[in-house]
C-alpha positions as CSV (number, residue, x, y, z in Angstrom):
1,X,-27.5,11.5,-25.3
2,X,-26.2,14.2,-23.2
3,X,-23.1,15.9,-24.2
4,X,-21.5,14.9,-20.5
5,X,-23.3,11.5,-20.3
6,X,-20.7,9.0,-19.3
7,X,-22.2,6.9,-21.7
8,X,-19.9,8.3,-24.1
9,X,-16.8,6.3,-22.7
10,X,-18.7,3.0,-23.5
11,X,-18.5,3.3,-27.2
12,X,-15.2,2.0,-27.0
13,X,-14.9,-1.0,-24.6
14,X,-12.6,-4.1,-23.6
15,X,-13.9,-7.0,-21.8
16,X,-17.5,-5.0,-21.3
17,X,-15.5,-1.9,-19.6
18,X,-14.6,1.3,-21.7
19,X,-11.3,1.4,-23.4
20,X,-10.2,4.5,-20.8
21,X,-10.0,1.7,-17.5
22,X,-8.1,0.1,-19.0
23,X,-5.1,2.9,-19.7
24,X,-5.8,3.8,-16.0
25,X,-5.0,-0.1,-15.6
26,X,-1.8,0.1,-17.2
27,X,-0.5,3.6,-15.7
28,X,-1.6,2.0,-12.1
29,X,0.0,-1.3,-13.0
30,X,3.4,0.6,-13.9
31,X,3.1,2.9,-10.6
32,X,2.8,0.0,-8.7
33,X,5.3,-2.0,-10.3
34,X,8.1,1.0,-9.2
35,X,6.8,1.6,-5.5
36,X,6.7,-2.2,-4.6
37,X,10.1,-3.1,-6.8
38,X,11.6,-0.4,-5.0
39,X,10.1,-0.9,-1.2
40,X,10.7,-4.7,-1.5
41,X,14.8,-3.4,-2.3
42,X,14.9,-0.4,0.7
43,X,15.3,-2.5,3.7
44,X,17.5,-4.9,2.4
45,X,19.9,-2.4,0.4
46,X,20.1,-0.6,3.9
47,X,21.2,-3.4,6.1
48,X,23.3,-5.6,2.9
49,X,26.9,-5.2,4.4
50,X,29.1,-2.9,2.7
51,X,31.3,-5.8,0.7
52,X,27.4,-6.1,-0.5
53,X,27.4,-3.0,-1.5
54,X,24.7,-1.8,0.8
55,X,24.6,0.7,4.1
56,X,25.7,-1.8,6.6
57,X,23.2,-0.3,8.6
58,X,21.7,-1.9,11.8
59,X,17.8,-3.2,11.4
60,X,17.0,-0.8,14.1
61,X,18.0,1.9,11.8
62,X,16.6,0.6,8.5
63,X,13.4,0.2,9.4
64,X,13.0,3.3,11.1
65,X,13.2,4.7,8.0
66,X,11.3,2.8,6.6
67,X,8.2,2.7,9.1
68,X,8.3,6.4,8.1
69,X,9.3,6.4,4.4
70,X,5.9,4.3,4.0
71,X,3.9,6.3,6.9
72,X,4.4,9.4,4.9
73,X,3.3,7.8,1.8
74,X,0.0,7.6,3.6
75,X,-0.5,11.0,4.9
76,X,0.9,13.0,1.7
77,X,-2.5,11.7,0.1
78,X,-4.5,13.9,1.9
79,X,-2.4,16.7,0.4
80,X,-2.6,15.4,-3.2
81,X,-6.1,14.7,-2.7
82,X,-6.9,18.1,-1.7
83,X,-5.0,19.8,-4.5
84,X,-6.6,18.0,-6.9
85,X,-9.8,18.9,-6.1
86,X,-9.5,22.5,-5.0
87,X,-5.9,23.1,-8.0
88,X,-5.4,21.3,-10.4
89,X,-7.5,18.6,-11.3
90,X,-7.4,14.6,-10.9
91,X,-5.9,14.4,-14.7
92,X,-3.0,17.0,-13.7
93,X,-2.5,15.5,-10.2
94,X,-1.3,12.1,-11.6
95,X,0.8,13.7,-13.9
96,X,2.8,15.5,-11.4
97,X,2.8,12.4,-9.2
98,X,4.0,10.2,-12.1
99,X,7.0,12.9,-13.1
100,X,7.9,13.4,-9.3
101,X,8.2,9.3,-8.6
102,X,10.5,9.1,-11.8
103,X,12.6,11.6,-10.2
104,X,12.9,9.8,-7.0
105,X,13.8,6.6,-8.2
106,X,16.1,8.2,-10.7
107,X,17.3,9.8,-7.8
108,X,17.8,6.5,-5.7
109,X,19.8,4.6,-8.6
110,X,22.6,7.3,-7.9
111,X,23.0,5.6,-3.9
112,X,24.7,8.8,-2.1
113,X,23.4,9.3,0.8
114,X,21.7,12.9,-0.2
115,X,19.8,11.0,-3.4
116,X,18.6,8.3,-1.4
117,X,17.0,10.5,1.2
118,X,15.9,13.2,-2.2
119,X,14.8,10.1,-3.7
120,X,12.2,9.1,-0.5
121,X,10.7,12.4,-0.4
122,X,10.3,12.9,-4.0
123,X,8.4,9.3,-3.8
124,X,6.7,10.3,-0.6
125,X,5.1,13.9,-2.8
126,X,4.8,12.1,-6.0
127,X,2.8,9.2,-3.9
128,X,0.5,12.1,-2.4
129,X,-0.3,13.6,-6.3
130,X,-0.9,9.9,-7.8
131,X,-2.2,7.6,-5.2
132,X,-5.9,9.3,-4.8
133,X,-6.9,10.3,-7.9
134,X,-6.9,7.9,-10.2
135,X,-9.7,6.2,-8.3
136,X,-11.6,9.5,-8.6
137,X,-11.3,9.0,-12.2
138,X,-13.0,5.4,-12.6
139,X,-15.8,7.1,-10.2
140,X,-16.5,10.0,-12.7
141,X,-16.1,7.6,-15.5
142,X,-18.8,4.9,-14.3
143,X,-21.4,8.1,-12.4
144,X,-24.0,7.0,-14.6
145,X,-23.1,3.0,-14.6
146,X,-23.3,2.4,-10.8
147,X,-23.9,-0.9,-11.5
148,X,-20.4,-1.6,-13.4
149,X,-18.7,-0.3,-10.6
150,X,-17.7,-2.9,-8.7
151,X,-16.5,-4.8,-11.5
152,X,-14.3,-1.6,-13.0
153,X,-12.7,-1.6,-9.2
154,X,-11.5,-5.4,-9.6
155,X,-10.3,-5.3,-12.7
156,X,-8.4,-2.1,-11.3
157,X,-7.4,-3.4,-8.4
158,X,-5.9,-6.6,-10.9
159,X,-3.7,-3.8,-12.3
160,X,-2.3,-3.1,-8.6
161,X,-1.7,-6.4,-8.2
162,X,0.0,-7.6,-11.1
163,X,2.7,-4.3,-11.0
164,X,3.2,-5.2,-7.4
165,X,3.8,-8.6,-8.5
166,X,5.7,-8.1,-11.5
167,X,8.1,-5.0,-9.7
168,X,8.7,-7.5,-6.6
169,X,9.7,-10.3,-8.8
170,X,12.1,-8.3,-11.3
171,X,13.3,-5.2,-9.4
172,X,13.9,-7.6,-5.9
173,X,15.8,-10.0,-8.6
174,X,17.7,-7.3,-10.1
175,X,18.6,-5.7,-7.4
176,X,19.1,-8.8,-4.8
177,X,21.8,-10.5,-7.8
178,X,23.5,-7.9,-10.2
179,X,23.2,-4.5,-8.3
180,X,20.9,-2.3,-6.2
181,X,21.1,0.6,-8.7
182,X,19.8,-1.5,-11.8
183,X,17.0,-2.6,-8.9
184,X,16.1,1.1,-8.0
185,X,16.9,2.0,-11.7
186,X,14.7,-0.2,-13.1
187,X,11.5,1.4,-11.2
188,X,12.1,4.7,-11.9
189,X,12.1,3.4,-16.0
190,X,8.6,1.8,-15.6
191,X,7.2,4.8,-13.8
192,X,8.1,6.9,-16.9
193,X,6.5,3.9,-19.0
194,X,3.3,5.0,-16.9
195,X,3.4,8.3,-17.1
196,X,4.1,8.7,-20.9
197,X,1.4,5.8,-21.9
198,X,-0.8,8.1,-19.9
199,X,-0.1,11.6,-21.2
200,X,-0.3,10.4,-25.0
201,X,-4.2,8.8,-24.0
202,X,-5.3,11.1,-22.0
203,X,-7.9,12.4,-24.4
204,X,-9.5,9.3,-23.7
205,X,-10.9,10.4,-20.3
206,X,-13.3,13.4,-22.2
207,X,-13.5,16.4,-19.4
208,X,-13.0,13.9,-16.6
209,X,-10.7,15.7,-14.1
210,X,-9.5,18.8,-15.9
211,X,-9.9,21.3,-13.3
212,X,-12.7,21.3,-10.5
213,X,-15.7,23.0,-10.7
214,X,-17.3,25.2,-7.8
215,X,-18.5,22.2,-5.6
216,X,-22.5,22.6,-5.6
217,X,-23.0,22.6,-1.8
218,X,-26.2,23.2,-1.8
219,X,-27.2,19.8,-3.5
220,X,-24.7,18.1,-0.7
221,X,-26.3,19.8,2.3
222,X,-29.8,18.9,0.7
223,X,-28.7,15.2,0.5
224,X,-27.5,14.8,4.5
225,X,-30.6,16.0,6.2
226,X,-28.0,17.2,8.9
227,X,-27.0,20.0,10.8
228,X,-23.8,21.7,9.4
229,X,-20.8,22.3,11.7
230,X,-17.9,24.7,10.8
231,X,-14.7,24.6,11.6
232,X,-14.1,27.3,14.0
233,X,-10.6,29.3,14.3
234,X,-10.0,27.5,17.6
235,X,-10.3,23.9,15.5
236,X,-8.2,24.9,12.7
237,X,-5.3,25.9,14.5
238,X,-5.3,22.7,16.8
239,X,-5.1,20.5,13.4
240,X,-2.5,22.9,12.2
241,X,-0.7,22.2,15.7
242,X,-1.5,18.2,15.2
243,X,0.3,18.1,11.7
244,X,3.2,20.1,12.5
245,X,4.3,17.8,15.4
246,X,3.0,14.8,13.8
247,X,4.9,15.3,10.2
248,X,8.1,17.1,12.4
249,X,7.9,13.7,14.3
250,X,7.7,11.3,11.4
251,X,10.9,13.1,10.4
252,X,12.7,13.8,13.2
253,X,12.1,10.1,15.2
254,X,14.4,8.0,12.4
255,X,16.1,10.9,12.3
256,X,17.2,10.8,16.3
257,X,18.1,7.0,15.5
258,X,19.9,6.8,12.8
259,X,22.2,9.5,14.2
260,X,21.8,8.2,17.7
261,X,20.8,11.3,19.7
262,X,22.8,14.0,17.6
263,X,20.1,15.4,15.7
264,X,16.7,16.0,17.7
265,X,14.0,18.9,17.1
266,X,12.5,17.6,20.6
267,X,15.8,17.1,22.6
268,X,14.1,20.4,24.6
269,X,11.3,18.3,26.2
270,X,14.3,15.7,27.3
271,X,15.9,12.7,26.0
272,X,11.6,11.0,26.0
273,X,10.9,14.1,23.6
274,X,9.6,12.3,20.5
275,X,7.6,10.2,22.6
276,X,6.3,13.3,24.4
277,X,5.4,14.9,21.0
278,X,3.7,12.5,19.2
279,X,1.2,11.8,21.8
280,X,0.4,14.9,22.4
281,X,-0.8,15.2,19.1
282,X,-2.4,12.2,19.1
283,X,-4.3,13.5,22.4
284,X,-5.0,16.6,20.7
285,X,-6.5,14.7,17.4
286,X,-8.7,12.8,20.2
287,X,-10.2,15.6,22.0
288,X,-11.0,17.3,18.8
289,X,-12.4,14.0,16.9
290,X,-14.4,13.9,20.5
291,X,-15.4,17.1,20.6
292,X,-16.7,17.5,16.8
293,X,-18.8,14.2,17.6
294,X,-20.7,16.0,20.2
295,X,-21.8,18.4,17.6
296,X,-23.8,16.1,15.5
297,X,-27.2,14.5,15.3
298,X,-27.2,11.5,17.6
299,X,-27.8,9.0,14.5
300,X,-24.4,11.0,12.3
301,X,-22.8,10.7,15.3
302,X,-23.0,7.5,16.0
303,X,-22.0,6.4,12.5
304,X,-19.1,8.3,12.8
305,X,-18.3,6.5,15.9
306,X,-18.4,3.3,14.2
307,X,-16.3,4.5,11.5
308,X,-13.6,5.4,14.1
309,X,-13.8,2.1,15.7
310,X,-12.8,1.0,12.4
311,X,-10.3,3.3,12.1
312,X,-8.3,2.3,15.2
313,X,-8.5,-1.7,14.0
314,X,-7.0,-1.2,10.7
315,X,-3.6,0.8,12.8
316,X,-3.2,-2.9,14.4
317,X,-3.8,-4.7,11.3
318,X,-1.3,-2.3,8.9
319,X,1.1,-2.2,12.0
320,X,1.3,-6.2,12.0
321,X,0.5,-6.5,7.9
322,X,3.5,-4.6,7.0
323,X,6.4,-6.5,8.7
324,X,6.4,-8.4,5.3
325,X,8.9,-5.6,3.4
326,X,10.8,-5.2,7.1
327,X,11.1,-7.7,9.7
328,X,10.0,-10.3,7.4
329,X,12.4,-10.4,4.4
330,X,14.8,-10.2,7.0
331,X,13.8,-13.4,8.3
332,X,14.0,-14.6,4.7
333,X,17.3,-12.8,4.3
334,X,19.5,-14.6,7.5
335,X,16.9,-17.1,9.3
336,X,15.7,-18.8,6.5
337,X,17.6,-21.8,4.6
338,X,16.8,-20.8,0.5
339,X,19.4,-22.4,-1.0
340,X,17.9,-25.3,-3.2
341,X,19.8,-28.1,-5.0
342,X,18.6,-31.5,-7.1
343,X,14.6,-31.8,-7.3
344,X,13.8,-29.1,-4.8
345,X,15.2,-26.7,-7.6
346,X,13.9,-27.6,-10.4
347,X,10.6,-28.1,-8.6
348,X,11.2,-23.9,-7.9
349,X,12.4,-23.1,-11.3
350,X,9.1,-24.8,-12.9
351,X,7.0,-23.0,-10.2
352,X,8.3,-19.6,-10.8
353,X,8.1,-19.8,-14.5
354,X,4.7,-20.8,-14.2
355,X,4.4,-17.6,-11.6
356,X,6.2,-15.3,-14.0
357,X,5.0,-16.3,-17.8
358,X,1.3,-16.7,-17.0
359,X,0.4,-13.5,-15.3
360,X,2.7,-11.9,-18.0
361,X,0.7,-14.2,-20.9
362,X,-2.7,-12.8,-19.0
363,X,-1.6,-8.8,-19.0
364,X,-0.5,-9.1,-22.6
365,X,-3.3,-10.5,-24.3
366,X,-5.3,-7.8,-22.8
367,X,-3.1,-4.8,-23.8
368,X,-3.6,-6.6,-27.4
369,X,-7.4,-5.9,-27.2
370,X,-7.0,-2.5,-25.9
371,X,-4.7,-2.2,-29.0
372,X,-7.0,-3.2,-30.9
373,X,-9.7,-0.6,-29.6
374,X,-7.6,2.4,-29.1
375,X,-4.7,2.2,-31.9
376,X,-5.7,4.5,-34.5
377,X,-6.3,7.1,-31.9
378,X,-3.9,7.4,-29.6
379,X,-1.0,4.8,-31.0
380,X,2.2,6.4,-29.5
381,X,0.4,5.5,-26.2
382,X,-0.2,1.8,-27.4
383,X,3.4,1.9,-28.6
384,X,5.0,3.3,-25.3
385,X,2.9,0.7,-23.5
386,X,4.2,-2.5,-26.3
387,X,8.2,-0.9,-25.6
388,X,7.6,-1.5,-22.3
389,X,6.1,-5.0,-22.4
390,X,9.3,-5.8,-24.7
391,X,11.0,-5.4,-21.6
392,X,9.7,-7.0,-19.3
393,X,9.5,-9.6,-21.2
394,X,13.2,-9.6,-22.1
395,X,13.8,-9.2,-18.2
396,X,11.5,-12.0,-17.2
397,X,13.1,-14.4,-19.6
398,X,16.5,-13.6,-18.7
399,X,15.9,-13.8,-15.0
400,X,14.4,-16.9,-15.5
401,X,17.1,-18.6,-18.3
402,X,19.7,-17.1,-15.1
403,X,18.3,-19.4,-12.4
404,X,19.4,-22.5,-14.4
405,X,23.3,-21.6,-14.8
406,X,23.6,-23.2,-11.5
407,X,22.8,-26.9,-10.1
408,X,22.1,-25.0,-6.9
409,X,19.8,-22.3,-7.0
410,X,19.8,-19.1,-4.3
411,X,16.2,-18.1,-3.2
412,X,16.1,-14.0,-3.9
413,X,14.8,-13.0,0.0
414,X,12.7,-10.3,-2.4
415,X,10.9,-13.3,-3.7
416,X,8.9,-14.1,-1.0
417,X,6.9,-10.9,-0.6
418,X,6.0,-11.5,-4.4
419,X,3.2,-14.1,-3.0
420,X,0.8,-11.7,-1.6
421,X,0.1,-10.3,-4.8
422,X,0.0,-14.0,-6.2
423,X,-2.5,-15.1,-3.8
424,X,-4.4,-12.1,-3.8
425,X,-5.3,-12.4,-7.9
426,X,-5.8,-16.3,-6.9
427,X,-7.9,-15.8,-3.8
428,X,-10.2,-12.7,-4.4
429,X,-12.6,-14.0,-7.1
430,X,-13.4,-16.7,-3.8
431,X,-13.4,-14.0,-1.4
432,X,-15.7,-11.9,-3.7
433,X,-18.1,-14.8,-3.8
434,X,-18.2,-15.2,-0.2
435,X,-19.1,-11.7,0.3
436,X,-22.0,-11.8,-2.0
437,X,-23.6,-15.1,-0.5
438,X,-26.0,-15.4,2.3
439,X,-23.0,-16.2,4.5
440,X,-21.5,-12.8,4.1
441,X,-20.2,-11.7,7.9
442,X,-20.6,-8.6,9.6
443,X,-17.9,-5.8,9.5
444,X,-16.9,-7.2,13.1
445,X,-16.6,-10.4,12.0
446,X,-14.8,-9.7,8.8
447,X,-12.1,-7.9,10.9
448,X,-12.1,-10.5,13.9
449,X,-11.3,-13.2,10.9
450,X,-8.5,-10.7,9.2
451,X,-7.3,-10.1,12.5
452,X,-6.9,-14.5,13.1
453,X,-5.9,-14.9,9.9
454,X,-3.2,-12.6,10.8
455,X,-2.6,-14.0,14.0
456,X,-2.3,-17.5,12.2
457,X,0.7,-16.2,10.0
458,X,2.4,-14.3,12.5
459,X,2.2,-18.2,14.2
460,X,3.9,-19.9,11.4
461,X,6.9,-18.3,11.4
462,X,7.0,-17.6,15.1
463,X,6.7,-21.8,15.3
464,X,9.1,-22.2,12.8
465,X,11.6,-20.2,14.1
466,X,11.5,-21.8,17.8
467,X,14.6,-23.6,17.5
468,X,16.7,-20.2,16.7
469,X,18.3,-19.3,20.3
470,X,18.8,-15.7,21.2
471,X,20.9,-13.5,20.1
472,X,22.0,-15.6,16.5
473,X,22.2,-13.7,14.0
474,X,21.6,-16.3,11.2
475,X,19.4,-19.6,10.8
476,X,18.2,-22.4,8.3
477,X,14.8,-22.1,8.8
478,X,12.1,-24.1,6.0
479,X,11.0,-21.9,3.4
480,X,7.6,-23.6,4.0
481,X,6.9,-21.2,7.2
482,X,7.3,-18.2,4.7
483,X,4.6,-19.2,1.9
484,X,2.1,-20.1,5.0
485,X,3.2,-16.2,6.8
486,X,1.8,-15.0,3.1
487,X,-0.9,-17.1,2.3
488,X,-2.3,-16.2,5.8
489,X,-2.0,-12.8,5.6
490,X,-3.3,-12.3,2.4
491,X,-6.6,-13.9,3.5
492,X,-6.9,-11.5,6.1
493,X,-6.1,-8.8,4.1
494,X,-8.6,-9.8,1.5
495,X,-11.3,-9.5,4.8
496,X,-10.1,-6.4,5.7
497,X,-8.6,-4.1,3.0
498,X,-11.6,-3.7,0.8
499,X,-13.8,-3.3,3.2
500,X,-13.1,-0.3,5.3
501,X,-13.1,2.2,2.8
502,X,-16.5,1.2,1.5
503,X,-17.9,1.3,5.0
504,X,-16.5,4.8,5.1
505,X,-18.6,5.8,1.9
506,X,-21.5,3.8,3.3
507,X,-21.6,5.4,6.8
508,X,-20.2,9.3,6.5
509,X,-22.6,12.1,4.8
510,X,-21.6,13.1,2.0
511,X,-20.7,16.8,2.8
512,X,-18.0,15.1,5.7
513,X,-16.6,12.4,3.3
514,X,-13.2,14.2,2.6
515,X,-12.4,14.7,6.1
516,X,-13.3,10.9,7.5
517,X,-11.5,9.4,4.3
518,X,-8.3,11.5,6.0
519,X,-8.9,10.0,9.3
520,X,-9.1,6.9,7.4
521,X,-5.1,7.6,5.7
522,X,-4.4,9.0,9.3
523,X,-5.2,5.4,10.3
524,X,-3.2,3.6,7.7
525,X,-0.2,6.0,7.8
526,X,-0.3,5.4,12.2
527,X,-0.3,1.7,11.3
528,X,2.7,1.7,8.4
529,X,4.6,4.0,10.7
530,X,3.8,1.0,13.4
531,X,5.1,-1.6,11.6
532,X,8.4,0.6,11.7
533,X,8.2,1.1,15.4
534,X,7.5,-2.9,15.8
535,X,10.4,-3.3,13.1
536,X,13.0,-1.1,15.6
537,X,12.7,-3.7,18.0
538,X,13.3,-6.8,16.7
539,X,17.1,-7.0,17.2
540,X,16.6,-6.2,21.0
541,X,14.0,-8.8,21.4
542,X,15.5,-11.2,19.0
543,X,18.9,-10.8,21.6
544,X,17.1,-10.9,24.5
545,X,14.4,-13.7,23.9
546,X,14.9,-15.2,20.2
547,X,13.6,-13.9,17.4
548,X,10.6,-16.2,17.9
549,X,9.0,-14.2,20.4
550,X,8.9,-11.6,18.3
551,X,6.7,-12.9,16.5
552,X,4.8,-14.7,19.4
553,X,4.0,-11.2,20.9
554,X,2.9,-10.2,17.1
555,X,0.4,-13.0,17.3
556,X,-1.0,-12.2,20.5
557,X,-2.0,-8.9,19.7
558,X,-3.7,-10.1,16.7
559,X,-6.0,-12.4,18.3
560,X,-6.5,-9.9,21.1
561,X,-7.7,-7.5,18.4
562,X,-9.6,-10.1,16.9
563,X,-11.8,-11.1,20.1
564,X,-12.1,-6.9,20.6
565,X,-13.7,-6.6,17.4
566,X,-16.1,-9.8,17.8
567,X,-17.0,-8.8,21.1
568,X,-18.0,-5.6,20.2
569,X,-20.5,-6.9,17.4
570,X,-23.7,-5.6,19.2
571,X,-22.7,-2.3,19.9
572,X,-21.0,-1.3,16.9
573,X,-24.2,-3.2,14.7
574,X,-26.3,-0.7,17.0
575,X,-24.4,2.6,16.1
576,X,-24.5,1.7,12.3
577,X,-28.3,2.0,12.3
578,X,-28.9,-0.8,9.8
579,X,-26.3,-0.2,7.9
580,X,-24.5,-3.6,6.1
């Protein structure tokens, strides 16, 4: 066996996987738990009055901030990608990610203004370092096991799921009912969970992702078949022209709103200057995109256009996905009636045991057989990991032992976001299947159903909110609206999610698969930056025309998206040259 031969990490295994996923499992599922317990927390921390303890801020504000807090969270991963592979490694990268996130939400527990806004970009950096590379680790680790791939990605993406969950559920609880620090606080403790748990098993990983080696370009080139083309001077200083007004925009457009004109890095191309800025760069990022196009061999160019087309669906879908940490826990927090008394509480209390104990039961029992595997090696990182379960443990009981104190029982506004992950660890094993069947749809057709599905959410809580006129600032809307807004949306991010990236690594040549996965983030970052922008307006709207047709305009733009992308099945089949 050779001495580099990945076979060597499947001496050791857990559930058929080796014994190193599984860590990366845990570290992921601890990263995850901090960014979601925190994100689920911003919004409402920001605009909770200040007898609440919170900002008092207007929505308009808040999720300005936010649309770019989560926008840059996006784009720094095309800087901590690129450091890893060029600096310092994949191993070191989520290191420094992992340190810098403990920082931030240590940061954010303090609640002055200046640690708040430390806090966000320490979390924006530390996002950039981590968020990349530990994929890049389960690649190396399965090269020679392409086969087992797929199934080491799911088990992974369980991980995601279950911190999301699990950091909704406790830090939204603990931050929504005793205090916003101990919320914040408490993310920034399982982030250093992760990152210690990974530093004492890192031996685990061999020589995967120490420091990079000289990239063989030769053997790249020889695997395109393609003409090469060089960025030229010219090219290079357009993107650097792009990224400065783009990442001085991100800044400086909450920036303007928050302090309502006073501070403005474009107030010299007139009070429309941010608007000015940003699409230039945007035109600037098109006539380049364009221009490198016309470069290529008719087939890599078309590809490349299909990827593109791809590109510009998912900004919709993020843009009208992501209202679920904004707009909509807002509608949860004044619009929607979640006080619950009698049966209806009980019936809650039962169903978010059953929510809270199972998943926890699940996670557990598979840390024990990772125990068993790895213990005599690298036990202070099984016993970091076991500290930590203590705690959540001891959280989750408490939490749930302090929802029967009362007859009536308040609905956290946090909670509701919790059901995404929920659904998503209950709905992909049937999505999964779907895909692998005979009736597996197109790419257009998987994004004209996410984009219904999304549509269909954005529906239920626009119906259900009819009744609110405009201009009310609270409402006793059924909680019922809600779970459909998430169960819909999960299904249509179960069509969509998973399946651009793999159309990226399906369609791009190899040598060009950095620079179209960054068009990809561009993508997502335009769209989570969207949501913000969409976000900003609700209160004007919601004044003007109810906070219903809010969410009727939401809807329409889905299904317009979604007939787009149908529509446009020939042509895009056509420019993916047989590609599935």
């Amino acid at each position: 066996m050779a001495e580099n031969s990945t076979d060597q990490f499947f001496k050791s295994t857990v559930l058929g996987h080796p014994s190193g996923l599984f860590v990366l499992f845990f570290t992921e599922m601890w990263e995850r738990f901090s960014y979601y317990g925190m994100r689920a927390l911003l919004v409402l921390f920001l605009t909770a009055s200040l007898l609440d303890e919170g900002w008092g801020w207007p929505r308009e504000h808040a999720m300005a901030l936010f649309g770019s807090y989560v926008g840059l969270v996006y784009l720094s991963t095309m800087m901590g990608g690129y450091f890893a592979d060029k600096v310092i490694g994949f191993r070191y990268a989520v290191l420094v990610g992992a340190l810098l996130m403990t920082l931030g939400h240590a940061s954010m527990a303090v609640e002055t203004p200046w640690s708040i806004y430390l806090g966000l970009g320490l979390l924006v950096i530390g996002n950039g370092f981590f968020k990349p590379n530990m994929t890049s680790i389960i690649s190396e680790m399965y090269k020679d096991r392409p086969e087992k791939k797929d199934g080491a990605y799911t088990i992974f993406y369980m991980g995601v799921n279950a911190g999301a969950f699990l950091g909704i559920l406790l830090c939204g609880y603990l931050g929504e009912q005793v205090g916003w620090s101990l919320g914040f606080g408490l993310a920034g403790i399982f982030m250093f969970f992760g990152l210690v748990q990974f530093w004492l098993a890192q031996n685990i990983f061999g020589n995967i992702g120490l420091k990079p080696k000289k990239e063989d370009k030769a053997s790249i080139e020889a695997l395109d078949n393609d003409k090469r083309v060089p960025f030229h001077k010219w090219q290079l200083g357009l993107i650097l022209l792009m990224v400065a007004l783009g990442l001085l925009w991100i800044i400086n457009a909450p920036a303007t709103t928050i302090s309502e004109g006073k501070i403005n890095v474009f107030s010299f191309l007139g009070e429309n200057g941010n608007t000015i800025a940003i699409l230039t760069a945007l035109g600037l990022f098109l006539v380049l995109l364009i221009y490198r196009f016309t470069q290529y061999s008719k087939i890599t160019r078309e590809k490349l256009i299909a990827v593109s087309f791809f590109a510009l669906l998912s900004v919709f879908f993020w843009a009208i996905f992501e209202q679920s940490p904004g707009t909509l826990t807002i509608f949860a927090k004044d619009y929607t009636n979640r006080t619950l008394d009698g049966t209806s509480a009980n019936i809650f209390r039962i169903v978010n045991a059953c929510m809270t104990i199972i998943p926890l039961g699940i996670i557990t029992w598979v840390l024990g057989m990772l125990f068993k595997q790895t213990f005599g090696k690298y036990k202070w990182s099984n016993l970091t990991l076991s500290f930590s379960f203590i705690i959540v443990w001891g959280i989750a009981i408490w939490m749930l032992l302090d929802q029967l104190k009362d007859d009536n029982l308040e609905v956290p506004a946090s909670w509701f976001s919790v059901l995404n992950s929920l659904f998503i660890i209950t709905l992909a094993p049937l999505f999964s299947k779907w895909w692998e069947s005979k009736y597996n749809p197109s790419a257009n057709m998987k994004y004209g159903i996410g984009m219904i599905l999304l549509g269909l959410g954005m529906a239920c809580v626009a119906f259900g909110a009819n009744g609110i006129e405009p201009g009310a600032k609270t409402a006793s809307v059924s909680m019922i609206w809600l779970i459909l807004v998430y169960l819909f949306h999960t299904m249509g991010e179960l069509c969509i999610s998973p399946v651009g990236l793999s159309y990226v690594s399906k369609l791009v040549p190899a040598r060009m698969i950095a620079f179209m996965f960054g068009v990809w983030y561009l993508a997502i970052a335009i769209g989570m930056k969207g949501a913000g922008v969409f976000g900003e307006n609700v209160d004007k709207i919601a004044n003007e025309s109810g906070i219903s047709y809010f969410f009727w305009l939401l809807t329409i733009i889905s299904l317009v998206v979604a007939v787009f992308s149908i529509v446009m099945q020939p042509v895009i089949k056509k420019l993916m040259h047989g590609v599935r």
